[in-house]
N, C-alpha and C positions, 0 to 999 in steps of 0.2 A: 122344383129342382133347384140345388143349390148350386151359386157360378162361382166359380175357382178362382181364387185371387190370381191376380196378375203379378209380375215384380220387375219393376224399372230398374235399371243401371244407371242411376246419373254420373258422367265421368266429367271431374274437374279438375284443372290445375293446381296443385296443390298451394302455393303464392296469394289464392287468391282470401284462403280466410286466413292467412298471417300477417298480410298487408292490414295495418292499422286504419290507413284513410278508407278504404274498400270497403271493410268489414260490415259493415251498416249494411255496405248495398247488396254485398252476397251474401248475408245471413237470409235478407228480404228475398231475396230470389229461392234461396235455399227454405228458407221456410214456405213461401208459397207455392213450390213443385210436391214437399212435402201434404200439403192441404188440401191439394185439387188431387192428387191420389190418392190420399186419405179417405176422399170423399166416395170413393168408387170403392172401394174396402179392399183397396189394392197396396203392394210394398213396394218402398223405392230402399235404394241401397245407393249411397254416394261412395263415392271410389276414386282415387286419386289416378291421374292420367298413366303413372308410373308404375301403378301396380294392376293396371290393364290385363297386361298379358297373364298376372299370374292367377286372375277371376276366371278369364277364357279356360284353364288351365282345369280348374277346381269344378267346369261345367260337365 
């Protein structure tokens, strides 16, 4: 039996990948939420905090 991918909503601030000193550290996070769900053959979708409401919307 085949299991159904899953799909994550990561919601973040949007600040946080156009701050230049940052960058580094949220790419890292951002790529390793990517990796560990990758690994379960599941989808993550990043989304900015401000366009929240308009995913809920599209559900």
């Amino acid at each position: 039996m085949l299991q159904k991918s899953e799909e994550f909503l990561v919601v973040h601030k949007e600040g946080h990948f156009h701050d230049h000193v940052d960058n580094g550290y949220y790419f890292s996070i951002h790529s390793g939420i990517e990796e560990v769900i990758a690994k379960n053959g599941d989808i993550c979708r990043f989304v900015f905090i401000s366009k929240l409401e308009s995913e809920k919307k599209g559900l």
